[in-house]
C-alpha positions, 0 to 999 in steps of 0.5 A: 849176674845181670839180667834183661829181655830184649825183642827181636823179629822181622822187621829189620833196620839197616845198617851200614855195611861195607862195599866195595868202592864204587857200588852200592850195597843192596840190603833188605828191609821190611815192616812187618812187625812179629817179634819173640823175646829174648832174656838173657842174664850174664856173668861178667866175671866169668862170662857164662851166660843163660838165655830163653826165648819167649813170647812176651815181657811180662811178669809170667815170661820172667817168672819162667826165665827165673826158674830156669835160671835158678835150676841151672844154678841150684848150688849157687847163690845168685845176685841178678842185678835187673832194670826198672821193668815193671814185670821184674818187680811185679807182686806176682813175681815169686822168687826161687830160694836162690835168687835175690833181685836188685834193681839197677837205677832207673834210666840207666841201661848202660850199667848193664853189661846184657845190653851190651850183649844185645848189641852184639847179637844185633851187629853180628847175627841179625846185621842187614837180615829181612828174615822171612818167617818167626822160625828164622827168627827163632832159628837166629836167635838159638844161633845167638845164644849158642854163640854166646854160651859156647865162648865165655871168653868174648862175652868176659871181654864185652861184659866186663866193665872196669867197675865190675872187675875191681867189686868182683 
């Protein structure tokens, strides 16, 4: 599995959109800067997929996804390939019995198939939104993660590269 963090909140960027031919399209925007944390790992072999919103990136956070990641897959074994993030190697880090971490290389966010996630949830949930309150983020984001774990077979088809699919 791959596993990574990403933030999402209100303040928004705009992004391109269709419209019909002579209008403009009017999108929101805003500045405000509330943010929730979403960790995500993903299986890009079968493309199951665990995520849990959370208040921050940091060693703490992690070590929950960890558990619940190692509770929902008690019988498994699993390898969580992560990024150079400081708090998925912190000392702190106390690692469930079933879970053996590997770094991915520094600087080198395309070899995780999660990113790819995090773009999709971008594009097609959180697309052109001033949300105007955290529970709506929230709200998005249970839309996201539900999304995602109730169609294995998109995420199969966005997660997984040709290098992945011959070592599998």
């Amino acid at each position: 599995m791959f596993a990574d963090e990403a933030r999402f909140g209100r303040m928004n960027r705009p992004r391109p959109c269709w419209a019909p031919l002579g209008t403009r399209p009017e999108v929101a925007a805003q500045l405000i800067r509330e943010y929730v944390y979403l960790y995500g790992a993903v299986s890009p072999k079968d493309g199951t997929c665990v995520f849990l919103i959370l208040p921050a990136p940091d060693t703490e956070c992690f070590q929950i996804f960890l558990n619940t990641l190692a509770k929902r897959y008690r019988r498994d074994l699993i390898l969580l390939f992560v990024d150079g993030a400081g708090n998925h190697g912190s000392d702190q880090l106390v690692l469930p019995a079933n879970i053996v971490l590997h770094p991915l290389p520094p600087y080198s966010p395309e070899l995780s198939p999660q990113e790819n996630i995090w773009d999709e949830i971008r594009e097609k949930i959180f697309k052109n939104y001033a949300l105007k309150s955290m529970d709506e983020v929230y709200a998005k984001l249970e839309e996201a993660a539900l999304y995602a774990q109730r169609n294995p077979k998109v995420v199969k088809s966005i997660t997984s590269f040709p290098y992945i699919a011959k070592s599998l």
